[in-house]
N, C-alpha and C positions, 0 to 999 in steps of 0.2 A: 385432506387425506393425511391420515397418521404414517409417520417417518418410520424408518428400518431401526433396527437395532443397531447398537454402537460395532457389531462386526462386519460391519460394509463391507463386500472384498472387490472394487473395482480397480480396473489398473489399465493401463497401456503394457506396451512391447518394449521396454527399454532395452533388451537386448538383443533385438535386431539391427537391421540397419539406420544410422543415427537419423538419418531424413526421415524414416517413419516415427523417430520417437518426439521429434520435434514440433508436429501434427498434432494436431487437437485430440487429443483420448478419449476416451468413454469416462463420464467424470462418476463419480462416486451418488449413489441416489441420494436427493436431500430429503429433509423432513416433508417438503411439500408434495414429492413425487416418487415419492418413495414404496416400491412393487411389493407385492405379496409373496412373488415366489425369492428364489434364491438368486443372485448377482451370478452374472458368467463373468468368471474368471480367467482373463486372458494371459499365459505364460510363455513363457522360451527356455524351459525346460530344457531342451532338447535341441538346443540353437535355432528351432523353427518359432513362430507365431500361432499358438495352439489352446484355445478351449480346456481347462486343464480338468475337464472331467472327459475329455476326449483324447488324453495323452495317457498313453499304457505305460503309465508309471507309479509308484509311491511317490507323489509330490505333494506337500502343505506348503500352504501360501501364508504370509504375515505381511501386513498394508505397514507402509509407516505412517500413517496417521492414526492409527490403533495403536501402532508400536508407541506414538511419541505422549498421546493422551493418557497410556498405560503406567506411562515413567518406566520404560522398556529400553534400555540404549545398549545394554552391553550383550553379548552373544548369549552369556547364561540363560539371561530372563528372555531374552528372543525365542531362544530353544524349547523355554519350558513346558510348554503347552502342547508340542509336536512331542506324536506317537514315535515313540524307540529312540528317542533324540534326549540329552542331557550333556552337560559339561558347557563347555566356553570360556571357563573361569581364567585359563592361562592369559598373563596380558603380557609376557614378556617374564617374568618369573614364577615359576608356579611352587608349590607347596612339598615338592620332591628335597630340597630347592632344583633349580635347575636355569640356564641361560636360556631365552628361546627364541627365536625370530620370525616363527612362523605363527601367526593368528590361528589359527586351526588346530592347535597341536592341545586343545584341550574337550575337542569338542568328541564325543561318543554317540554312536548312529549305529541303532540294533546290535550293541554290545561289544562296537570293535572301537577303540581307540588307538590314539596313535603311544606305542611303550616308548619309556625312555632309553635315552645311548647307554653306555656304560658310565662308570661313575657321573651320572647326571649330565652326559654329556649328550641332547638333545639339539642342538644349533644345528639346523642345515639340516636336521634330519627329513625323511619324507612321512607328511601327516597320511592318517589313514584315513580321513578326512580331505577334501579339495575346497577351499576356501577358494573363490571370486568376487570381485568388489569394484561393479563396471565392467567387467569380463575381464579382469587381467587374475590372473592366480599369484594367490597370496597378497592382495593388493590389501593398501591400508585406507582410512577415509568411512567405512562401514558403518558409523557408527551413529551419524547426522544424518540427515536431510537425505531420509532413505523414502526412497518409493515404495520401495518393496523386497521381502524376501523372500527368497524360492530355497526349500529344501528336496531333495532327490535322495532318498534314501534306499538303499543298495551299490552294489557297482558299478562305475559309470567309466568302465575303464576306455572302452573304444572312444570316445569322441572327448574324456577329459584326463585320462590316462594314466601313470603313473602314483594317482597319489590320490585317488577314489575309490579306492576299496570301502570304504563305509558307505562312503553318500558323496554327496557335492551342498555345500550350502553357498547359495548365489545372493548376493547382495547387489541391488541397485539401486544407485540413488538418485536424485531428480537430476536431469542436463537442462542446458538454457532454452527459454523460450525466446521464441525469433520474435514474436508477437507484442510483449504487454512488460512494463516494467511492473516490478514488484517486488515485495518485500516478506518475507516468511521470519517469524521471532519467535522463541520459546524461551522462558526462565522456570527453574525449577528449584525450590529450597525442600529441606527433605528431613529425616533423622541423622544423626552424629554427621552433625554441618554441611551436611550434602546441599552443593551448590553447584548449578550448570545452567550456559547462557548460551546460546546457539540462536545463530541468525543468517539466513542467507538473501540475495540480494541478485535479481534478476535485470540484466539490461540488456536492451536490444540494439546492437553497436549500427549496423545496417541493414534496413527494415526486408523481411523476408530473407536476408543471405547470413548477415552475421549477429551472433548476440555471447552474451561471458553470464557466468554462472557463479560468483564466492559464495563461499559458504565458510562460515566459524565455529568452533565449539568450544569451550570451558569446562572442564569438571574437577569438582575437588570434593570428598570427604575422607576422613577418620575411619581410623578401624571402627569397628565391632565393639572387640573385646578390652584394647587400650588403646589410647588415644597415641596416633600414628603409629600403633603397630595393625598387625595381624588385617592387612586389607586395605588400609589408608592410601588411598592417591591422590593423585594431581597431575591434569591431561589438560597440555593444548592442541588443538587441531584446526589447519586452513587448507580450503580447496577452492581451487579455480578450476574451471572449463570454459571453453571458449568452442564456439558449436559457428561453423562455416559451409554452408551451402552454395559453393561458387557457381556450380550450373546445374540442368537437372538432371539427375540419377546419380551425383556426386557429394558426398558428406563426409568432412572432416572436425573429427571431435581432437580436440587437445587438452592434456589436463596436468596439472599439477599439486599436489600436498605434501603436506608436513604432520609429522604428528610427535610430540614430544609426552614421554610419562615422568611421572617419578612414583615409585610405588617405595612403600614401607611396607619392610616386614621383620619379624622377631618381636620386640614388645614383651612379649609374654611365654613360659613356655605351656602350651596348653595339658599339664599334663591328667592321663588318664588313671585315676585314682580307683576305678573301678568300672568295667566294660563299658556303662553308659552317663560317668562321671567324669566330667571334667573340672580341673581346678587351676587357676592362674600362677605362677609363679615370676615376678618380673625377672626383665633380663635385656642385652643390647637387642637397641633397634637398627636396622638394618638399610641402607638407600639404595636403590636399584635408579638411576636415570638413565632411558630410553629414547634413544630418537633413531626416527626411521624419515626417509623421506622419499619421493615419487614423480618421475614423470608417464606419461604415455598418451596415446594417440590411437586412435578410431578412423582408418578410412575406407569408406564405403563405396565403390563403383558399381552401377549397374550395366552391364554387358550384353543386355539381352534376353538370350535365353538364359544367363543365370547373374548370379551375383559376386564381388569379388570382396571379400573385408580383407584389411590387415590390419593385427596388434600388436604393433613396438609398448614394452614396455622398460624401464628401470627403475629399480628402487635397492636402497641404501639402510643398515642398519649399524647402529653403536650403541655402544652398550657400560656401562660402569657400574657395576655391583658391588654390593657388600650385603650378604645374605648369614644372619645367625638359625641354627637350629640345633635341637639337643641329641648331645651324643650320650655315648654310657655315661652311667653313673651320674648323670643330671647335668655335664659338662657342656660347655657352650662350645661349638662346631664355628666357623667365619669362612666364611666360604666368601671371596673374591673371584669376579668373574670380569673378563673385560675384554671387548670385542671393537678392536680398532677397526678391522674392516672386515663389511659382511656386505656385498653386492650381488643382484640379482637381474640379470638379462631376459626377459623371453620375447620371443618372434612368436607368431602366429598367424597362417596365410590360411585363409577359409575360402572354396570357389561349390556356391549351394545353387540348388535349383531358385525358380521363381515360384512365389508362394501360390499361385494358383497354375503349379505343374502337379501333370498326374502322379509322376513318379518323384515323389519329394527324395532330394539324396543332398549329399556335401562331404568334402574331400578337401583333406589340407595337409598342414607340416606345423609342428609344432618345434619349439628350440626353445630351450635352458641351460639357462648357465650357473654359474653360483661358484663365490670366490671367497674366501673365510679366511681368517688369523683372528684366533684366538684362546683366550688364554685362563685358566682354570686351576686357583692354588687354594686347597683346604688347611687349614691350621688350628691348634687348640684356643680357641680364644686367651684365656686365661697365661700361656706360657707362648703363644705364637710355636709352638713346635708342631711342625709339616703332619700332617697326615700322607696326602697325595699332592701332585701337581699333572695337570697336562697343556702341555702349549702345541696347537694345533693351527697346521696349514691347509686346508679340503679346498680342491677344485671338482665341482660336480658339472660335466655334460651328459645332456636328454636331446635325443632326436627321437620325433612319433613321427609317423607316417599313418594317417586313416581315410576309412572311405566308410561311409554307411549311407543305404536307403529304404526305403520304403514303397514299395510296390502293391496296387489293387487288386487285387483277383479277383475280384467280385464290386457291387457296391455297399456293402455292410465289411468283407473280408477282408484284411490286408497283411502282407509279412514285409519283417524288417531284417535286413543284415546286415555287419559293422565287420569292418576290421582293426586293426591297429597294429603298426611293427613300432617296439621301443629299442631305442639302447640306450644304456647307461651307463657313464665310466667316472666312476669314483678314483679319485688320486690325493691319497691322506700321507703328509709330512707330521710322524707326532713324536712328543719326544715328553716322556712319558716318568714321574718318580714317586716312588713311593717310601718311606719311613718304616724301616722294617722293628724299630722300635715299638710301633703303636701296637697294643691289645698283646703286647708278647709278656706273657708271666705277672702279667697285673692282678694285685688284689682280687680282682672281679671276676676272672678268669675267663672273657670273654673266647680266648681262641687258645683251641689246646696245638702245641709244638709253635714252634718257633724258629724262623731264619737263620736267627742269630744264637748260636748256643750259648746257653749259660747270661743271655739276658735280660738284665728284671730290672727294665724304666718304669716309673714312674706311668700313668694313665695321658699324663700329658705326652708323652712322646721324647724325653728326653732321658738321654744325649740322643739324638737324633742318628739312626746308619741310615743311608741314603743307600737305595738300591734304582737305575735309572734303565728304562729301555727306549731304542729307537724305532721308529719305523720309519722307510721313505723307498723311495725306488718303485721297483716291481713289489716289494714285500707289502708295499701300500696301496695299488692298482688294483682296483676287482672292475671288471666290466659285464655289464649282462643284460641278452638281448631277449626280447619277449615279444609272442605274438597272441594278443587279446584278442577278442572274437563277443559279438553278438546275434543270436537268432531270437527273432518273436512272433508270435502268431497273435491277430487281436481282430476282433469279430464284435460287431453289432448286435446284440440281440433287438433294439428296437433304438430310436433317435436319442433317449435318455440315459441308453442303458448298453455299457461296456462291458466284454471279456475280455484276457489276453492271456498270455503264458509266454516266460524266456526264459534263455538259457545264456548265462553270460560268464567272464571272466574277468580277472583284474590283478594288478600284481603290485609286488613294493621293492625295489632292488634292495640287494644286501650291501655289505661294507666289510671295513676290518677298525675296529678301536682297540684300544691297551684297554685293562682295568687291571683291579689288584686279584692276585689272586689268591690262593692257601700258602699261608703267610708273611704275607703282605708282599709277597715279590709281585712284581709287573708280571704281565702274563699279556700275549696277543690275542684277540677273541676275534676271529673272522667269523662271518653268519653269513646266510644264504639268502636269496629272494623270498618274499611271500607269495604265495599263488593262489588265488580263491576262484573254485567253480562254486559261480550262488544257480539256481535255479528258484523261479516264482511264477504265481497265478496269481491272477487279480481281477476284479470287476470292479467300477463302478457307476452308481445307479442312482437316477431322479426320480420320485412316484412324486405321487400326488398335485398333479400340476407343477412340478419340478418344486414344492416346498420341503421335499425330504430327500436328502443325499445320505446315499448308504453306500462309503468304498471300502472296500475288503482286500485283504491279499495274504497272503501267504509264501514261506520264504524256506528253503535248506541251503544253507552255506558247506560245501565244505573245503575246509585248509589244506593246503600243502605246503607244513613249513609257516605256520603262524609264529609272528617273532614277538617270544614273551620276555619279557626285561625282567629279569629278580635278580637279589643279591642270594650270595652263594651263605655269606654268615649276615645272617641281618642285623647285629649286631656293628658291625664295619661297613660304611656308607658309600667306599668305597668299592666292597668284592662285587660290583652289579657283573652281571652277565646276560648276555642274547640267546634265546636257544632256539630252533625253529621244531615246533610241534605242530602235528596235526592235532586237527581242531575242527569241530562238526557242532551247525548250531541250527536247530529248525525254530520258526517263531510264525506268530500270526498276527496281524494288525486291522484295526477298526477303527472309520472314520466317518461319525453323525453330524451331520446340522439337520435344524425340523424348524422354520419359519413357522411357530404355531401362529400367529398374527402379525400386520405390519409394524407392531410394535414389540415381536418377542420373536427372540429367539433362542432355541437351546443346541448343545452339541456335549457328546460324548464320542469320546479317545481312548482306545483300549491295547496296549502290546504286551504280549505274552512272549519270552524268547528259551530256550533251553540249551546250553551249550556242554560239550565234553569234549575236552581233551583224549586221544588215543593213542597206541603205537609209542608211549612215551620214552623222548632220546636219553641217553646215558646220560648219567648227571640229576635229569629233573625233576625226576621221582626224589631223590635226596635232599633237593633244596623246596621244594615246594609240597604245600600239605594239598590243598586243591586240587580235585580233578573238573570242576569247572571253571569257566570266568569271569575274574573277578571286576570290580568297578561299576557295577553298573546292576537297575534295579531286575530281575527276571519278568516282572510283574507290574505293568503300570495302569490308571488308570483314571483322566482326567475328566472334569465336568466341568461345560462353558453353561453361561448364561448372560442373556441382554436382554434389557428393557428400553421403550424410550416412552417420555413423556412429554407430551406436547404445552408448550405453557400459551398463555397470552400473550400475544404481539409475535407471534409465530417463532421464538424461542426452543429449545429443548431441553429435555435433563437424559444424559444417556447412564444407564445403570450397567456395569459388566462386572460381573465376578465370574472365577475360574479358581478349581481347586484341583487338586493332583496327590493322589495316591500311588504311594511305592513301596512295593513288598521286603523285605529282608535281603544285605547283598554283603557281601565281603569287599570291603573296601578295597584291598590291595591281596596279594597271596600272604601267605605265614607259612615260616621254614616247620619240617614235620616236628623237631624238638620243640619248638614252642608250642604248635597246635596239641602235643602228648598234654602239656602242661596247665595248657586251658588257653591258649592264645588268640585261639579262633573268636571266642568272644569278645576279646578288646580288637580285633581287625571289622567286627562285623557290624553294620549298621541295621537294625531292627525296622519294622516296617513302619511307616508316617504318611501323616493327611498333610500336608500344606496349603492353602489359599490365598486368592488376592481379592480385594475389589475397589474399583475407582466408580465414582460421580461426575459425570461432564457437563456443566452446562454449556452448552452452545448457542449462538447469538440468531435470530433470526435470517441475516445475510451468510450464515457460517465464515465472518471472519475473525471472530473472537471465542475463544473456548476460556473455562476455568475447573481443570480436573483436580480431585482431592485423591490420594489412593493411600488404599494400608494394603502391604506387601508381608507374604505370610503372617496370617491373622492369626492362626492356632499357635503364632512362636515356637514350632517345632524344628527346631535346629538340626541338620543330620551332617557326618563326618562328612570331611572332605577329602582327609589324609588323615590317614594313621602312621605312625612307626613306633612299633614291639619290638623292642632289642630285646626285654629279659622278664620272665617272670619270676625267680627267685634269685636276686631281688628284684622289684617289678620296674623296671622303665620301660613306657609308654607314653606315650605324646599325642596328642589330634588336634588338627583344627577344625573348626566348625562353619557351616554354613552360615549367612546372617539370621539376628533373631527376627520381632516384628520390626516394621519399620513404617514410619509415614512421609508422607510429600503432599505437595501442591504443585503444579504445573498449569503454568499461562501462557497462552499457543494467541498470536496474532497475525492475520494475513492482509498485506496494505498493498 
């Protein structure tokens, strides 16, 4: 019998309780036994163990043995296939520049990303976006020896809270097997030197109770556009687990990683010579070295009528940067960032029914902490004279309290309802300086009036007037409490074929930062919470002997108090500011696979989103040309495809390409003077096809694979970042996506 297509999606429960994940799974169909119709997909979405065409949600699933045969490892290329989802590029510095600590702070889900702080000051910030990785939030390790990954797009605020307003993207990766030793290896060489070794290594310490899990990863290549600039890294990462079934209904998971980067950036300035022209100009490269490291723990009791988990987790981040980017007049910017201690605590006590209760429900308490120093000083390259500095203290605590269930009414009928109390208390020590020298009376005449009368330095910033402010105390404490809420209605129409409809919420607490403000004086900028009512419907549906899966949904967000990051003169990288607008965005999404034969299969992905800004607060009309949002495509639309062919000696070759279409977006906002000017064109990214496709062969035992892939075939490059300080005279900057690229990948299982 002819094998499935290279998009198998079978999976276990890894995010239930550890003892069920330990158990033998439903494995992946092989070429020999391989069904005509579509694989059930089994998820935890929703902390429960669920059918995910049977869970009334926006959820896409991605296998990691697709992911790893794809040459798939980092968040971006994970994302890119998933309808209303893009980004992931941030690895710790992103292209603003900016210091970061949270993995998620680059990922966008139906159009909402997480904005930056004030002058680039994003550490500790809360992503709009919920990152998981083995259930811990914000955990690191994602990036190997993944089983699988679960994206939930919309708000997830009752049961992941605070920092789901987009979506939740769930990562899990394999735990130890009690049973079988063994061995899992992959090496991948690739374009501009790209080299990654990853291996993990299964042992069963005590047969049926205890067994350890390491895992290893390697990666290193070169920029793009120069060699160690503009993208270049170098990552290593080690994970242990260690999986304990002392007695039964008992399971304790422990784990441990590390993960170290070094990224490069500067190299080059990329500038933009004309809206959809980009040209090199060398210049310093820049070293960002990262390390984060991780403990945490999984324990599992069963109680009866329900179930009891806890997750301790900690992890640790540092940071030493040296980031160049261009200022006016084609000047190089040095931005040092360096974060001696950034610690993160969270508790999470979970008490759920038993999986075959009528009334599925689960209630718990959540706790975070976060404890920060660090420290943030801008200078002119060329003369070392100060732009800004900020040296910052943040203690952040989170307590949620929730409870959600689900109850039958019928047997096709059921409703759900969630709650969730948060608070949050920010308490920021900053001490804050700005150079009232810079842009005052300069040739170039970026900012009209000036602090200082009668001063006219130089573009470098000398002689330097320091103008300094403090915050600390009560003037630094905002706390704020929130009560999220879920209702849904979700209805059978027949065994294949899902309706539902909710009504939910979700929020982002607010702060207070310093930034610079009209005339480079310090200025306090306190901002409010975000608040999002989203309402959605959705169905999804199996015909044709479950070979064709058609899910639908439909979505209206609207804001209260969406927090948009812009600079007030875009010209000084410093004036950033918070402002909270309302913001209204309706969209629609569609999700195909059609098993035309056991050896084919196709899928198309479609999101449409349309967003407007309203009610705009004083100020924002002024700095911003946009009344929609920006970053992200309005219009998408991607096309899967698999083949598989059977060879001699029961062998395969598996065939997958996937291509993606994206409409016209504005990369970032543009102040109204530039956009008079024509600025709107060099911020905006024009519409592009992109594609991949890999070749697998696989071994007749499937334990040897040898995949070749070209990664964007069309070489259609789109902006990542723009920054328009001026069109007469023009400075403008971008960088760009990768061009084409090739690899090989060799996947062995011993």
């Amino acid at each position: 019998m002819a094998g499935t297509a290279g998009l198998t999606l079978a999976m276990g429960a890894a995010c239930l309780p550890v003892q069920a994940q330990a158990q033998t799974m439903k494995a992946a169909p092989t070429s020999q036994d391989a069904p005509q119709a579509l694989d059930e997909i089994v998820v935890t979405a929703e902390r429960f163990e669920r059918n995910v065409q049977k869970t009334a949600a926006s959820v896409t699933v991605q296998t990691g043995q697709d992911l790893l045969t794809q040459g798939k490892f980092t968040l971006s290329t994970i994302l890119e296939t998933v309808p209303g989802v893009s980004g992931g590029e941030s690895e710790g510095v992103s292209n603003e520049p900016t210091g970061n600590d949270s993995p998620a702070a680059g990922i966008t889900i139906r159009g909402v990303s997480s904005n930056g702080g004030l002058s680039g000051q994003t550490l500790s910030g809360v992503p709009a976006t919920a990152l998981y990785v083995d259930n811990v939030y914000n955990g690191i390790g994602g990036g190997y020896d993944v089983d699988r990954v679960e994206v939930l797009r919309g708000p997830q605020g009752t049961l992941y809270g605070r920092s789901a307003t987009a979506g939740v993207v769930a990562i899990h990766t394999r735990n130890p097997n009690l049973a079988d030793y063994s061995v899992d290896a992959s090496v991948e060489a690739g374009s501009y030197d790209l080299r990654r070794a990853s291996v993990a290594v299964n042992a069963p310490i005590v047969s049926d109770h205890l067994a350890l899990r390491v895992a290893a990863n390697h990666y290193e290549r070169d920029g793009a556009d120069v060699d160690k600039g503009f993208g270049a890294s170098r990552g290593d990462d080690v994970k242990l687990k260690l999986l304990a079934l002392p007695s039964d209904g008992v399971s304790l998971l422990v784990g441990a990683s590390m993960q170290d980067r070094t990224l490069y950036n500067g190299g080059a300035a990329g500038n933009l010579v004309a809206p959809n022209t980009v040209e090199y100009t060398p210049y310093s490269v820049g070293t960002a070295k990262l390390k984060s490291r991780q403990v945490w723990a999984e324990l599992n009791v069963d109680l009866g009528p329900a179930r009891l988990t806890y997750l301790p987790a900690y992890r640790s981040f540092n940071q030493d940067a040296t980031v160049f980017v261009v200022g006016p007049g084609g000047n190089s910017i040095k931005q040092i960032v360096t974060t001696p201690e950034d610690d993160f605590v969270t508790h999470e006590l979970r008490l759920t029914s038993q999986p075959d209760s009528m009334i599925k429900w689960q209630t718990g308490l959540f706790y975070y902490s976060n404890g920060i120093r660090s420290s943030n000083r801008n200078v002119w390259e060329s003369s070392d004279g100060l732009l800004f500095s900020a040296d910052i203290d943040r203690k952040t605590r989170d307590l949620g309290v929730f409870a959600e269930a689900t109850v039958p009414v019928t047997q096709a009928l059921r409703l759900t309802g969630g709650l969730r109390w948060d608070k949050t208390t920010v308490t920021t020590a900053e001490v804050y300086s700005s150079n009232l020298s810079v842009f005052c009376n300069t040739p170039l005449g970026f900012v009209s009036g000036c602090a200082v009368a009668g001063q006219n330095s130089p573009l470098a910033g000398l002689p330097e007037s320091i103008s300094t402010i403090k915050v600390s105390g009560n003037a630094g404490r905002r706390a704020f409490k929130n009560l999220t809420y879920k209702a849904r209605v979700e209805y059978d129409l027949a065994p294949a074929n899902l309706l539902y409809a909710s009504i939910s919420s979700a929020f982002l607490p607010g702060d207070v930062q310093i930034g610079t403000g009209a005339g480079n004086v310090p200025t306090v900028y306190p901002y409010d919470s975000e608040k999002l009512t989203a309402y959605e419907i959705g169905s999804k549906n199996r015909f044709f002997d479950r070979r064709l899966q058609v899910n639908l949904g439909a979505f209206y967000y609207d804001y209260a108090g969406y927090q948009a990051s812009v600079q007030l003169d875009q010209s000084n990288p410093a004036s950033a500011v918070l402002f909270n607008v309302p913001l209204r965005m309706v969209g629609v999404e569609l999700e195909t696979l059609f098993q035309l034969s056991p050896a084919d299969r196709i899928g198309l992905n479609v999101s449409h989103i349309d967003s407007k800004f309203h009610d705009l607060p004083a100020g924002f009309a002024d700095a911003v040309a946009q009344r929609e949002l920006w970053g992200f495509a309005p219009t998408s639309l991607t096309l899967l495809y698999d083949h598989q062919i059977r060879l001699s000696g029961g062998s395969t070759l598996n065939l997958h390409g996937d291509g993606a279409w994206r409409s016209a977006y504005d990369v970032r906002f543009t102040t109204p003077g530039l956009a008079a000017q024509g600025g709107l064109d060099y911020e905006r990214q024009k519409a592009l096809f992109q594609g991949n496709l890999n070749l697998t062969w696989v071994s007749a035992n499937d334990r040897l694979s040898v995949t070749g892939y070209v990664r964007n075939v069309t070489d259609k490059r789109y902006k990542t970042y723009v920054n328009l300080q001026s069109i007469s005279p023009l400075q403008a900057s971008a960088t760009l996506s990768d061009p084409r690229t090739f690899g090989v990948v060799l996947t062995g299982k011993f």
